[in-house]
mmCIF file as Biopython writes it, N, C-alpha, C and O atoms, coordinates in Angstrom:
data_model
#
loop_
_atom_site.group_PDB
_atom_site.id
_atom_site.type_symbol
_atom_site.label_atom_id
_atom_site.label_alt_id
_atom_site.label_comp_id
_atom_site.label_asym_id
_atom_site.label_entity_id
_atom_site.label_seq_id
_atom_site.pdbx_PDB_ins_code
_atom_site.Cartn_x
_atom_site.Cartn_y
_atom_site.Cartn_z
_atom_site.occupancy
_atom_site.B_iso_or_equiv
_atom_site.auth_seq_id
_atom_site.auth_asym_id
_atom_site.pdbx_PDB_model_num
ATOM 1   N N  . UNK A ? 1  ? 96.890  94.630 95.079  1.0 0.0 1  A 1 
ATOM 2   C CA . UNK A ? 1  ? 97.917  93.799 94.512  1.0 0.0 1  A 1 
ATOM 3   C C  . UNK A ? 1  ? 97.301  92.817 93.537  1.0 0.0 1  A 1 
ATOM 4   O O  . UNK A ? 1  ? 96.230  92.306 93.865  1.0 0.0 1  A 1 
ATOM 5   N N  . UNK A ? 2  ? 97.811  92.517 92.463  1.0 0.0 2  A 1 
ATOM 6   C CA . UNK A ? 2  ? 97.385  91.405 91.412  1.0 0.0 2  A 1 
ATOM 7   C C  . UNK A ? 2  ? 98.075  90.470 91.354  1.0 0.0 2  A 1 
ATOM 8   O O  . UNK A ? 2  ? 98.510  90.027 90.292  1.0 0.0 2  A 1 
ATOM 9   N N  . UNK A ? 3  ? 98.410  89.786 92.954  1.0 0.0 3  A 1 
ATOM 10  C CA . UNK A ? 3  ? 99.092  88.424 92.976  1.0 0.0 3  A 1 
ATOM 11  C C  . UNK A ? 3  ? 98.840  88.079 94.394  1.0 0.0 3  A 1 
ATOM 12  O O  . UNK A ? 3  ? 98.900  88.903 95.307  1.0 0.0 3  A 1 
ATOM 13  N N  . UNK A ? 4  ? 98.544  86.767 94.545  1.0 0.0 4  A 1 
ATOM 14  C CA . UNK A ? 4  ? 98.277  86.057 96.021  1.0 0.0 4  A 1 
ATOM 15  C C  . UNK A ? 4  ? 99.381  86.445 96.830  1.0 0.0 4  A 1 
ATOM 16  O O  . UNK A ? 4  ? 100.567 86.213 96.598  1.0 0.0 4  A 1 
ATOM 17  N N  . UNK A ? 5  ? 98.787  87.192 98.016  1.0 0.0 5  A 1 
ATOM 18  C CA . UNK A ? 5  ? 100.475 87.136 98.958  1.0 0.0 5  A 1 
ATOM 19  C C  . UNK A ? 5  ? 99.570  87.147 100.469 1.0 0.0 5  A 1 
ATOM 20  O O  . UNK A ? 5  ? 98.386  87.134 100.808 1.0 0.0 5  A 1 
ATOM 21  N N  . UNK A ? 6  ? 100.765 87.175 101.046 1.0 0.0 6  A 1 
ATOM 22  C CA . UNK A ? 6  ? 100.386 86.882 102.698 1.0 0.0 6  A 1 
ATOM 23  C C  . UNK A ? 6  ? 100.464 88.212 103.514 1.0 0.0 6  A 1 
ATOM 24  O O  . UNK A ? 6  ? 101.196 89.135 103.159 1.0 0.0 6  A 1 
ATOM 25  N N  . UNK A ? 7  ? 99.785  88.257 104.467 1.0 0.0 7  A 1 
ATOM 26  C CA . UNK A ? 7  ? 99.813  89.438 105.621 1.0 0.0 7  A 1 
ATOM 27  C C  . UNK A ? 7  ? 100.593 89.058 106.482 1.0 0.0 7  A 1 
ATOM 28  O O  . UNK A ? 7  ? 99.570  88.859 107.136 1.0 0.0 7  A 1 
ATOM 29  N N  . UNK A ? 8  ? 101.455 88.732 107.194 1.0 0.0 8  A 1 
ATOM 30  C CA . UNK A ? 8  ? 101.959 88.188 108.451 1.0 0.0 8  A 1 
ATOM 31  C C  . UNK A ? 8  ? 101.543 89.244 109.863 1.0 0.0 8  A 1 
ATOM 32  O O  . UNK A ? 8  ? 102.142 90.146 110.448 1.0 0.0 8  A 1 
ATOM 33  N N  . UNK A ? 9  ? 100.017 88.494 110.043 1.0 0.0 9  A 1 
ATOM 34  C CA . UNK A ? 9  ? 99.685  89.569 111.456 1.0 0.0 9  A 1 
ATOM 35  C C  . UNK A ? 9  ? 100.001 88.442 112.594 1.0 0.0 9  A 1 
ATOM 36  O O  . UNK A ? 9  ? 99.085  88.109 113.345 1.0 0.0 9  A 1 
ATOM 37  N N  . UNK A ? 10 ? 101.068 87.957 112.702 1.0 0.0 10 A 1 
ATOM 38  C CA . UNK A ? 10 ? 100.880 86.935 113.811 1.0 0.0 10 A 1 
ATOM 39  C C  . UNK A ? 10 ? 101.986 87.144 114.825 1.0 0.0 10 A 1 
ATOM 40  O O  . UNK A ? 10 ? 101.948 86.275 115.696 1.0 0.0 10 A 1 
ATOM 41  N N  . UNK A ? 11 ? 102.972 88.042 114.984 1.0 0.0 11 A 1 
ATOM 42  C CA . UNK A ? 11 ? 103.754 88.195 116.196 1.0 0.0 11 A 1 
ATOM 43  C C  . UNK A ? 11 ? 103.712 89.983 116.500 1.0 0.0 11 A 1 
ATOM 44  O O  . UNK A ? 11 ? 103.026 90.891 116.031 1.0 0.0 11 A 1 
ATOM 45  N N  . UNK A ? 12 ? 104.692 89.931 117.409 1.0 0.0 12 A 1 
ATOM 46  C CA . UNK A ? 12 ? 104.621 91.413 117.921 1.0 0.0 12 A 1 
ATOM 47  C C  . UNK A ? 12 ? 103.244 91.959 118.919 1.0 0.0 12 A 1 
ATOM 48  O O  . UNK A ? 12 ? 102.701 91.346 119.838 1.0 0.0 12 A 1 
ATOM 49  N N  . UNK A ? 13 ? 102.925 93.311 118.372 1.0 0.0 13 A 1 
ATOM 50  C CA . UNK A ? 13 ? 101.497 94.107 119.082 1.0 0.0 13 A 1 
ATOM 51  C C  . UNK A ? 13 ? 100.827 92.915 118.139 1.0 0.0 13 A 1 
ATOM 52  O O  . UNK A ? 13 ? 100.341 92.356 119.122 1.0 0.0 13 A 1 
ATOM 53  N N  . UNK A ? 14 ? 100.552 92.364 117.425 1.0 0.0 14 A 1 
ATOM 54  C CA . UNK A ? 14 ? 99.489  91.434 117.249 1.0 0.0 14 A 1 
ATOM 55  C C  . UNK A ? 14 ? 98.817  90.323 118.147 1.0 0.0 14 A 1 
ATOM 56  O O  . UNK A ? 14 ? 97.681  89.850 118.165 1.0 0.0 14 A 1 
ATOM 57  N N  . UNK A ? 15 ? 99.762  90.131 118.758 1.0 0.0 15 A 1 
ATOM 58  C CA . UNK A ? 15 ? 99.459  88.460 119.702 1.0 0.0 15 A 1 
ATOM 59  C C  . UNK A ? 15 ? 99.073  88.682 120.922 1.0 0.0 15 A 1 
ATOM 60  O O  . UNK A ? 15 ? 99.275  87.846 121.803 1.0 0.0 15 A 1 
ATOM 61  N N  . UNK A ? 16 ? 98.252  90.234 121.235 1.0 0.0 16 A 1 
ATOM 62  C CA . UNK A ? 16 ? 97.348  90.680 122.307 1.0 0.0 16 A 1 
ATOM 63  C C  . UNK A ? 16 ? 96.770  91.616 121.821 1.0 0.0 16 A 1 
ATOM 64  O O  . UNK A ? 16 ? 96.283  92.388 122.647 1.0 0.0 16 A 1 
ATOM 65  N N  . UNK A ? 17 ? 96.569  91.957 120.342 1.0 0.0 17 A 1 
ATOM 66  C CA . UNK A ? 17 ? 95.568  93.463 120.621 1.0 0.0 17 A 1 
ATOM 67  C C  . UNK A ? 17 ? 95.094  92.818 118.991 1.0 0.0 17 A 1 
ATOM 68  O O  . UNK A ? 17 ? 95.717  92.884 117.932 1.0 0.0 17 A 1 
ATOM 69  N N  . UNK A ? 18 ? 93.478  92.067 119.359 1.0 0.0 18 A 1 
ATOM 70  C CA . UNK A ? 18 ? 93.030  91.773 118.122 1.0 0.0 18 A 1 
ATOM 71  C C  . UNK A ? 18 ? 92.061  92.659 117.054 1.0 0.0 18 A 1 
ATOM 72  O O  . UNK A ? 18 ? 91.633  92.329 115.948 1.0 0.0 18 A 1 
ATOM 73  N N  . UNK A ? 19 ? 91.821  94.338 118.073 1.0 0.0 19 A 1 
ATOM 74  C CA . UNK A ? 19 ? 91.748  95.443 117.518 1.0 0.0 19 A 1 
ATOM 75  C C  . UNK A ? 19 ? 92.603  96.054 116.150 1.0 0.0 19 A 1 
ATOM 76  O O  . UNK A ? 19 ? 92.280  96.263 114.981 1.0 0.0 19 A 1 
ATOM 77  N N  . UNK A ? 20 ? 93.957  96.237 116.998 1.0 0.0 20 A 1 
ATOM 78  C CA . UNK A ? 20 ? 95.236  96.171 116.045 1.0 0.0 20 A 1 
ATOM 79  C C  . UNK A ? 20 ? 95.205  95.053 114.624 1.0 0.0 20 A 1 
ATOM 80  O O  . UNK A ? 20 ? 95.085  95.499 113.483 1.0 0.0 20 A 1 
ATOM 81  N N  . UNK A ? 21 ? 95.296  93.996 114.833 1.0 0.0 21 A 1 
ATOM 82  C CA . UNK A ? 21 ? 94.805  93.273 114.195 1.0 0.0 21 A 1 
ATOM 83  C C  . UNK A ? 21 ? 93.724  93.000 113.308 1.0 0.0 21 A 1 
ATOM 84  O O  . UNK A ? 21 ? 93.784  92.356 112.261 1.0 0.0 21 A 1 
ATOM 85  N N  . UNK A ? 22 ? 92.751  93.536 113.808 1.0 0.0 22 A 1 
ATOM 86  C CA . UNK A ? 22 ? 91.155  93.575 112.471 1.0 0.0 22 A 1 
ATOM 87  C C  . UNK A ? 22 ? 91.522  95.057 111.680 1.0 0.0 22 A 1 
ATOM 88  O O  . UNK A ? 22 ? 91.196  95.371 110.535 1.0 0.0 22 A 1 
ATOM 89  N N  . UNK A ? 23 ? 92.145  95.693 112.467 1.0 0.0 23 A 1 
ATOM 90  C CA . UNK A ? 23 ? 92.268  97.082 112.087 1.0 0.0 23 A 1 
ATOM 91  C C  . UNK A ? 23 ? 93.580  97.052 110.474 1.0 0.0 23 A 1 
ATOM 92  O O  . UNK A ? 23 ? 93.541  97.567 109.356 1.0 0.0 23 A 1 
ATOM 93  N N  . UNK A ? 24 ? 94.633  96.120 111.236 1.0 0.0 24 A 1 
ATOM 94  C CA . UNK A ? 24 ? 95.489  95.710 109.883 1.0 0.0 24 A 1 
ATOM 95  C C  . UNK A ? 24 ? 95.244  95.076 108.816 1.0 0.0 24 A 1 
ATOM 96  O O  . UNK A ? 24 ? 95.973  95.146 107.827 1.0 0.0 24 A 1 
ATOM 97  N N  . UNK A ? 25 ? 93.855  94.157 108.903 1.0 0.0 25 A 1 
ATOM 98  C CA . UNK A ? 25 ? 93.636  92.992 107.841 1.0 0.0 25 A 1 
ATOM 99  C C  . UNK A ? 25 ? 92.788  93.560 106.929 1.0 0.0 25 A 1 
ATOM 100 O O  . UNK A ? 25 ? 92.764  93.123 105.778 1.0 0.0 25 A 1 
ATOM 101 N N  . UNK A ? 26 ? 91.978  94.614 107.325 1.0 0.0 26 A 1 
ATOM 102 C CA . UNK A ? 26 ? 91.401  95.311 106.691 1.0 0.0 26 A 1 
ATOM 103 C C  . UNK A ? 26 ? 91.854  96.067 105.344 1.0 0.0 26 A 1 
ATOM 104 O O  . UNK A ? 26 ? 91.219  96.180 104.296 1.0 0.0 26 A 1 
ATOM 105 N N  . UNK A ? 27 ? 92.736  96.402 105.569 1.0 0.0 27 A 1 
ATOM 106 C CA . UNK A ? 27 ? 93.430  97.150 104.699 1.0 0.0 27 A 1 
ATOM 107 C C  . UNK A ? 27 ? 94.458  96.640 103.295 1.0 0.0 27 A 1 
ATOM 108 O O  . UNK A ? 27 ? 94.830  97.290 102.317 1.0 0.0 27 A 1 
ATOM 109 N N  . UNK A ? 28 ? 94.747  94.989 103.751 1.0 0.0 28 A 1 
ATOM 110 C CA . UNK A ? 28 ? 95.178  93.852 103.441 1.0 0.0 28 A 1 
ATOM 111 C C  . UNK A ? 28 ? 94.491  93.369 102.347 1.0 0.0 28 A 1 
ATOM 112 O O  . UNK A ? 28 ? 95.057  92.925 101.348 1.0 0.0 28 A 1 
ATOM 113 N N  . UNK A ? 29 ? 92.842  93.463 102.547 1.0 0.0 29 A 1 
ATOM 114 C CA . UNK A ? 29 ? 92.233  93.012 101.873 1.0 0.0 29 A 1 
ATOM 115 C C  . UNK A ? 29 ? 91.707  94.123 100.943 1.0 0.0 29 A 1 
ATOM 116 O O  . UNK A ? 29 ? 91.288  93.813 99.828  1.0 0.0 29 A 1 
ATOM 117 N N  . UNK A ? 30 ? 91.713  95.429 101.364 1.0 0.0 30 A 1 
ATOM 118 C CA . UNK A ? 30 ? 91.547  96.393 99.923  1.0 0.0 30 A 1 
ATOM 119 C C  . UNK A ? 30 ? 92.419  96.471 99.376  1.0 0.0 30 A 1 
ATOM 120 O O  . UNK A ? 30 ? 92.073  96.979 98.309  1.0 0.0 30 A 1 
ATOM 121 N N  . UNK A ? 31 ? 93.772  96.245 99.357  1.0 0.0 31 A 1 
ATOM 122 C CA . UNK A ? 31 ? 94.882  96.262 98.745  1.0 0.0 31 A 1 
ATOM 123 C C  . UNK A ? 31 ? 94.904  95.428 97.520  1.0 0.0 31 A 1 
ATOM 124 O O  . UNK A ? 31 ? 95.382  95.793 96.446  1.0 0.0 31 A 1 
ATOM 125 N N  . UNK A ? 32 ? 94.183  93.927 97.832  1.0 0.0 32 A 1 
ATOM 126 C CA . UNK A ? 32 ? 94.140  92.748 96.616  1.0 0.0 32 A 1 
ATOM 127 C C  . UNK A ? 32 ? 93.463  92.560 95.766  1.0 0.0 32 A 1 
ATOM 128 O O  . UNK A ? 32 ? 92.740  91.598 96.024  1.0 0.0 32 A 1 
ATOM 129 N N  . UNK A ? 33 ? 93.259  93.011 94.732  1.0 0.0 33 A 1 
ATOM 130 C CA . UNK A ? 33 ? 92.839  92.916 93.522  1.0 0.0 33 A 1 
ATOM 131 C C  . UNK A ? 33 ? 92.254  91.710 93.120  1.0 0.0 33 A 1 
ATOM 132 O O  . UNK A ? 33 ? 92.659  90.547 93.138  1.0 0.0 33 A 1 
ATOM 133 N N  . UNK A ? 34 ? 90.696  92.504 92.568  1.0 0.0 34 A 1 
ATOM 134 C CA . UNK A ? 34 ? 89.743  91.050 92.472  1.0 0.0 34 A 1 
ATOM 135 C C  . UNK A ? 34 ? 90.428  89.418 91.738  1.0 0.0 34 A 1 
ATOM 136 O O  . UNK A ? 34 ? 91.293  89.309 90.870  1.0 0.0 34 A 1 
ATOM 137 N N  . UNK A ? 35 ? 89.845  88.575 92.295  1.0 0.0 35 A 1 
ATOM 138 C CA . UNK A ? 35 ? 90.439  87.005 91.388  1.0 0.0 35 A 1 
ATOM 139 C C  . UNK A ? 35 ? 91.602  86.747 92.371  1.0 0.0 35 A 1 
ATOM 140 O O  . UNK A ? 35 ? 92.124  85.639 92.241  1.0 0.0 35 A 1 
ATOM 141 N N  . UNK A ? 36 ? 92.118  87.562 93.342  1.0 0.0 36 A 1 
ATOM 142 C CA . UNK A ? 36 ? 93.239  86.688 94.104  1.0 0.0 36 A 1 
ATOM 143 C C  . UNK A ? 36 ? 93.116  86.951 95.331  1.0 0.0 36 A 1 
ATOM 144 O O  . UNK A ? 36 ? 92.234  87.705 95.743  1.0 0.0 36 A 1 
ATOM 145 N N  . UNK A ? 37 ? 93.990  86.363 96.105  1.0 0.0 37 A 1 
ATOM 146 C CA . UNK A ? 37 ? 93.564  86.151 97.605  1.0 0.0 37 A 1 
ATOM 147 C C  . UNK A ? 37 ? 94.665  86.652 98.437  1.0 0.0 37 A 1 
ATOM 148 O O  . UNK A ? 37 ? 95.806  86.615 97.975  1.0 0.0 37 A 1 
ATOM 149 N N  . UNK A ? 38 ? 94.422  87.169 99.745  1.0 0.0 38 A 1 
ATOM 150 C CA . UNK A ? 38 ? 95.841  87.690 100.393 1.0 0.0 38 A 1 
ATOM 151 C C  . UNK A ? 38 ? 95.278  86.647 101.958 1.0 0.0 38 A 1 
ATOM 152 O O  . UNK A ? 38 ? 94.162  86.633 102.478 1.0 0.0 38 A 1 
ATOM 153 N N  . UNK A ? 39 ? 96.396  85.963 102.314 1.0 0.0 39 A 1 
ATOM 154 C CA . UNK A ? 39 ? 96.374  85.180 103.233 1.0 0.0 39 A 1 
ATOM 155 C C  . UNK A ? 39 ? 96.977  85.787 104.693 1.0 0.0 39 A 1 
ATOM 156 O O  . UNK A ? 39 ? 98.146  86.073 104.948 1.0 0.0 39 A 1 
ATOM 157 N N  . UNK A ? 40 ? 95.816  85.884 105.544 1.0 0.0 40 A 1 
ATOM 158 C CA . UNK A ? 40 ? 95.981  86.749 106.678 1.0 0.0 40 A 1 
ATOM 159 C C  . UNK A ? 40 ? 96.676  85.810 107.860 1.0 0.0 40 A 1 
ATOM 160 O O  . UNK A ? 40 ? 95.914  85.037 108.440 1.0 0.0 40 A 1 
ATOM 161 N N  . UNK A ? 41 ? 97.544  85.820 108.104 1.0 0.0 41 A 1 
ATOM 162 C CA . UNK A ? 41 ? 98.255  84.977 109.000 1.0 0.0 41 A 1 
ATOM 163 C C  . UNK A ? 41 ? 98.398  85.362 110.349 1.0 0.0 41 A 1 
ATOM 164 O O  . UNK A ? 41 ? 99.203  86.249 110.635 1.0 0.0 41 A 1 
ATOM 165 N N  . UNK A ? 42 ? 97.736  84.823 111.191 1.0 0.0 42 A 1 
ATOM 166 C CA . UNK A ? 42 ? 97.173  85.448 112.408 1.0 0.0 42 A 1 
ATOM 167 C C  . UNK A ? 42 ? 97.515  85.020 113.809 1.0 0.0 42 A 1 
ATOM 168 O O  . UNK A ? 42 ? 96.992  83.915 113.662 1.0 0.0 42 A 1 
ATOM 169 N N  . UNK A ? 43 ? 98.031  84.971 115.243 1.0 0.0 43 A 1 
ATOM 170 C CA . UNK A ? 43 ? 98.221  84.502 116.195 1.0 0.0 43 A 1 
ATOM 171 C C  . UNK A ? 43 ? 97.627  83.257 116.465 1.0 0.0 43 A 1 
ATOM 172 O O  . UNK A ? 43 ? 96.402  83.139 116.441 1.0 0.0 43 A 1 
ATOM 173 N N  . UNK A ? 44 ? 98.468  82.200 116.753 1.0 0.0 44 A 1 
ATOM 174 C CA . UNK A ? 44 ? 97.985  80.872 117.297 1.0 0.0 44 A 1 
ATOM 175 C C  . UNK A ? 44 ? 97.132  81.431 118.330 1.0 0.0 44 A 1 
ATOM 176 O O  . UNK A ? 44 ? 95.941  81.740 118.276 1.0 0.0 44 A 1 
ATOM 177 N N  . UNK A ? 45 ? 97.790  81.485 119.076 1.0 0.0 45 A 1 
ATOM 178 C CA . UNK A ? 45 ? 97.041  82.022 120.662 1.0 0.0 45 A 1 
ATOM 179 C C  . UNK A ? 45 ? 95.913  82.623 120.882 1.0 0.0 45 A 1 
ATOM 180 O O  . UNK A ? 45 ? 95.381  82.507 121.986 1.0 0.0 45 A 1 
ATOM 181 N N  . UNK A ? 46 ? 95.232  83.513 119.698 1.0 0.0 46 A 1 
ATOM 182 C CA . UNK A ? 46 ? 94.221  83.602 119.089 1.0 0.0 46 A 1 
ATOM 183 C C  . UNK A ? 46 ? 92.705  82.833 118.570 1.0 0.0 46 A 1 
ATOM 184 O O  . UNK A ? 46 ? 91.617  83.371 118.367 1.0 0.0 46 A 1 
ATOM 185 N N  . UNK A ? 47 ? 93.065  81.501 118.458 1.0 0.0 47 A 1 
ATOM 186 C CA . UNK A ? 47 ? 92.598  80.132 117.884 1.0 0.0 47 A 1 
ATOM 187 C C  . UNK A ? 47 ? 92.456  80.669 116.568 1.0 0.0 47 A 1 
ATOM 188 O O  . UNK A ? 47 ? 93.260  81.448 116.056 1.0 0.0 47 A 1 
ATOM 189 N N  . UNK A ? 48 ? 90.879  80.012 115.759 1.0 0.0 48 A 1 
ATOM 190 C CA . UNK A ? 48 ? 90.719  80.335 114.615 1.0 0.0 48 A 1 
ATOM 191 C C  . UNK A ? 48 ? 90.103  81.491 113.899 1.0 0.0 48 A 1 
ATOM 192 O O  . UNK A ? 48 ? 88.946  81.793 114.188 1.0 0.0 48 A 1 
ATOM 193 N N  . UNK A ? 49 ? 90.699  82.109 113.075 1.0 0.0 49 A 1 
ATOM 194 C CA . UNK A ? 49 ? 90.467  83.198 112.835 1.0 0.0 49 A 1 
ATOM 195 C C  . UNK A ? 49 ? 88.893  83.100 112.354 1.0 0.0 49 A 1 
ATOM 196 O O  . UNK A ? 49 ? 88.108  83.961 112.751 1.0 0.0 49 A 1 
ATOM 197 N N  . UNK A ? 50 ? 88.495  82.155 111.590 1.0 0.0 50 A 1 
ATOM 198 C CA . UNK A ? 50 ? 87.035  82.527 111.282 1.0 0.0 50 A 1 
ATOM 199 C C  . UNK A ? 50 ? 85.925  82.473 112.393 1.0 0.0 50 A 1 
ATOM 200 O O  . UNK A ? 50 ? 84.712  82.397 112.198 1.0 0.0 50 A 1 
ATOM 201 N N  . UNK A ? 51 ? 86.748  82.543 113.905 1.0 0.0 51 A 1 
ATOM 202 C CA . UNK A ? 51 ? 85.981  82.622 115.066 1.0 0.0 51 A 1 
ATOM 203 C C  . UNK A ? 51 ? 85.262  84.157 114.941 1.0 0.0 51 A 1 
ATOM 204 O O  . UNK A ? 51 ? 84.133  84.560 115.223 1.0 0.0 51 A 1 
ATOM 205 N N  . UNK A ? 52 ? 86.957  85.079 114.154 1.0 0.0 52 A 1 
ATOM 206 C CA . UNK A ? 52 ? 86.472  86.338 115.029 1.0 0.0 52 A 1 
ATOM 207 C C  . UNK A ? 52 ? 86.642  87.502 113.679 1.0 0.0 52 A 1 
ATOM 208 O O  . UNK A ? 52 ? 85.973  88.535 113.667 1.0 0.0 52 A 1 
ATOM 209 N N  . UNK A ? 53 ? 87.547  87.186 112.667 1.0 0.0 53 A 1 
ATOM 210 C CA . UNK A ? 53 ? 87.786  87.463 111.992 1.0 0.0 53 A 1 
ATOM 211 C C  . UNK A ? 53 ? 86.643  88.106 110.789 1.0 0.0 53 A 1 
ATOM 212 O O  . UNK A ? 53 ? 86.190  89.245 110.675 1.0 0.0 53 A 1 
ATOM 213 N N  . UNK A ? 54 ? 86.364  86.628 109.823 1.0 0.0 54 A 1 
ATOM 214 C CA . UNK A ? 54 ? 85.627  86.145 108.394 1.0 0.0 54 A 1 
ATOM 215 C C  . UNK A ? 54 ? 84.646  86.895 109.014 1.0 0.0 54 A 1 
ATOM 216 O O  . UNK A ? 54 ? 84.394  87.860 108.293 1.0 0.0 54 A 1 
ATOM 217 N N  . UNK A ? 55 ? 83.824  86.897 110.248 1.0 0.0 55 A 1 
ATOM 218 C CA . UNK A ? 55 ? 82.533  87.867 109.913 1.0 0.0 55 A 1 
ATOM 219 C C  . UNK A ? 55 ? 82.437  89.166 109.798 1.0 0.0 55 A 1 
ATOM 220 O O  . UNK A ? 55 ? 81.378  89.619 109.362 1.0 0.0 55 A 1 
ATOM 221 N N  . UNK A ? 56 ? 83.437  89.998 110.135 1.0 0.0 56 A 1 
ATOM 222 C CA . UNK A ? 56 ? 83.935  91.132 110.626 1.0 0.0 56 A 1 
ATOM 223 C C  . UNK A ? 56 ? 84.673  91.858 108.820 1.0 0.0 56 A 1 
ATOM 224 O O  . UNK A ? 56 ? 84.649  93.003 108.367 1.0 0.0 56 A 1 
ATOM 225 N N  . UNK A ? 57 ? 85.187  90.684 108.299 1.0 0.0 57 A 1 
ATOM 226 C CA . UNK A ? 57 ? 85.333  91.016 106.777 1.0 0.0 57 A 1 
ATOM 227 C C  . UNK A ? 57 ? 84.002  91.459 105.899 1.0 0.0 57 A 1 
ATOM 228 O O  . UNK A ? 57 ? 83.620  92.461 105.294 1.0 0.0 57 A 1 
ATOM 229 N N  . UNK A ? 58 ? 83.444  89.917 106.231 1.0 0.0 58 A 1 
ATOM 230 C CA . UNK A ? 58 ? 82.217  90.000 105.475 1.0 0.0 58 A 1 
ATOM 231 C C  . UNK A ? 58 ? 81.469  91.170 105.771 1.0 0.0 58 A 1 
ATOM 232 O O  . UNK A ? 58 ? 81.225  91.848 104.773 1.0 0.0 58 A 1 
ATOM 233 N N  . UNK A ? 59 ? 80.927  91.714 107.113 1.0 0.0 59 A 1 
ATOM 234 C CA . UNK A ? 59 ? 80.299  93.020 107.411 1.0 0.0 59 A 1 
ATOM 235 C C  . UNK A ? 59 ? 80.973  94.193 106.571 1.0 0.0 59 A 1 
ATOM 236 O O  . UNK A ? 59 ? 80.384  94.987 105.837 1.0 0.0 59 A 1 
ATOM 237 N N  . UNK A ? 60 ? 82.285  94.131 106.829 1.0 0.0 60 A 1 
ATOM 238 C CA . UNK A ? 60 ? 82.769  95.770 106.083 1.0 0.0 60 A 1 
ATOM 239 C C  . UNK A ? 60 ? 82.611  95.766 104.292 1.0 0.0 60 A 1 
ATOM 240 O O  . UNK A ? 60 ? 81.885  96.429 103.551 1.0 0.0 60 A 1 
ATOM 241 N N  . UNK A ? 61 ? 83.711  94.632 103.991 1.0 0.0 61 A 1 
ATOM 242 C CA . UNK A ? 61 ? 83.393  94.304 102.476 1.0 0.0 61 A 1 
ATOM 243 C C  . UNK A ? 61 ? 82.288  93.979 101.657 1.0 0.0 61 A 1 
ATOM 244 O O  . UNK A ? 61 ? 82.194  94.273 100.466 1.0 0.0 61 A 1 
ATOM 245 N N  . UNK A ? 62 ? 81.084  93.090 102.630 1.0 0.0 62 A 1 
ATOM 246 C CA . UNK A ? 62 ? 79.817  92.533 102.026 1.0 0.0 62 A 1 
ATOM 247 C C  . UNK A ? 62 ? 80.514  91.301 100.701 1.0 0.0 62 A 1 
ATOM 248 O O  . UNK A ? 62 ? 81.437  90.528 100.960 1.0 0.0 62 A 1 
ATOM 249 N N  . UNK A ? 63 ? 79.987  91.362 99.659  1.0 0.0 63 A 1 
ATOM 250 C CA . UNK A ? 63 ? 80.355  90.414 98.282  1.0 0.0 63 A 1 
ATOM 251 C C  . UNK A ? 63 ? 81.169  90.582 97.695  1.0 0.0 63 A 1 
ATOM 252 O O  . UNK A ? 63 ? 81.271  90.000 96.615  1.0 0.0 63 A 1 
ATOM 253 N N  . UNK A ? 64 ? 82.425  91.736 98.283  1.0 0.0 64 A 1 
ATOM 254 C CA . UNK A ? 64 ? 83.604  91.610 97.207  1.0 0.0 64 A 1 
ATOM 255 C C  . UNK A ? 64 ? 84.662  91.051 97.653  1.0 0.0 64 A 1 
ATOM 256 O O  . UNK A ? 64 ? 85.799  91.081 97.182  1.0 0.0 64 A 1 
ATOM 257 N N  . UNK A ? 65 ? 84.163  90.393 98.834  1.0 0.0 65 A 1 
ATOM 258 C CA . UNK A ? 65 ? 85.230  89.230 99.739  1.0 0.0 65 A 1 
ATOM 259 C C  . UNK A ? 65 ? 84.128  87.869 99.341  1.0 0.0 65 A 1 
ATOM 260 O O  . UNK A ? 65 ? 82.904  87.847 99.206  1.0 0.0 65 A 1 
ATOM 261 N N  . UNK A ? 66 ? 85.256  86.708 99.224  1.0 0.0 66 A 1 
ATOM 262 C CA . UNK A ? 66 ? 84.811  85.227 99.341  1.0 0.0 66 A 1 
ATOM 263 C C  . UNK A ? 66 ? 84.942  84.733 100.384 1.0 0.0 66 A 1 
ATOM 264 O O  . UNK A ? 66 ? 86.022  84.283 100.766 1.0 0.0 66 A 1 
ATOM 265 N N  . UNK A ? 67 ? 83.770  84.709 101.132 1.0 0.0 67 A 1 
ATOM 266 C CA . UNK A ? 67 ? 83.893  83.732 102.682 1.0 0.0 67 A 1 
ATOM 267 C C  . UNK A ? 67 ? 83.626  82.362 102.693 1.0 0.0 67 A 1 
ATOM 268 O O  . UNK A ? 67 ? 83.379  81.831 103.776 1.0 0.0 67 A 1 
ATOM 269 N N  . UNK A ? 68 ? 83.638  81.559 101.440 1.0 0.0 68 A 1 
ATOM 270 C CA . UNK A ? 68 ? 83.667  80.377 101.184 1.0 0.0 68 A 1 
ATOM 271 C C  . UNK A ? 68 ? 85.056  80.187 101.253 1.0 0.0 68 A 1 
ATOM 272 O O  . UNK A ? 68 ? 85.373  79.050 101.603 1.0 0.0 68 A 1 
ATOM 273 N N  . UNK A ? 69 ? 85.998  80.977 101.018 1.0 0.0 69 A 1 
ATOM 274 C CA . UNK A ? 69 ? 87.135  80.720 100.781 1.0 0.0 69 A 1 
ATOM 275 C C  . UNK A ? 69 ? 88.150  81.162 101.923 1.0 0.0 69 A 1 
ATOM 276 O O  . UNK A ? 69 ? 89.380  81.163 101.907 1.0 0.0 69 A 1 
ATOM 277 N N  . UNK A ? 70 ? 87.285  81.525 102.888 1.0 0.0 70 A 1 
ATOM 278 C CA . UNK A ? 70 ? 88.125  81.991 104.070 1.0 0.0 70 A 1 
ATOM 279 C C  . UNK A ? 70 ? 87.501  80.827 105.196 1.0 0.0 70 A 1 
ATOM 280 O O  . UNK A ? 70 ? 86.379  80.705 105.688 1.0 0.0 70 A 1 
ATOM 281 N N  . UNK A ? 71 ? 88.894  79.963 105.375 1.0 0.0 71 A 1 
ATOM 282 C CA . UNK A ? 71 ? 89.538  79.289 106.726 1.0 0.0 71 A 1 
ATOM 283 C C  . UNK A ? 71 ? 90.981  79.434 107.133 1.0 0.0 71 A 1 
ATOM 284 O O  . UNK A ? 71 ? 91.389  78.896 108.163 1.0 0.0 71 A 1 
#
């Protein structure tokens, strides 16, 4: 996509299966087209995503994700 938009992974099978979840965001983020950002919106209940998330990006993507820019 070549415009900032949001994922909404935060209710449903999301808010117990954070498999499901890494497995969806993934795909979220090849979708977005370099220079913009897609905002992964993720289960409270979860806490913070750059607990479990941001490293798990960074491993698959390496440098074509900004993890300065992911909180």
């Amino acid at each position: 996509m070549e415009k900032n938009w949001s994922a909404s992974l935060e209710h449903g099978e999301y808010v117990n299966n954070m498999e499901l979840l890494i497995n969806d965001a993934m795909p979220a983020v090849s979708q977005t087209a370099k220079g913009y950002y897609v905002n992964i919106v993720t289960p409270a209940i979860m806490g913070n995503p750059d607990d479990y998330l941001t490293d798990v990006l960074v491993l698959h993507f390496g440098n074509k994700v900004d993890a300065e820019g992911m909180v």
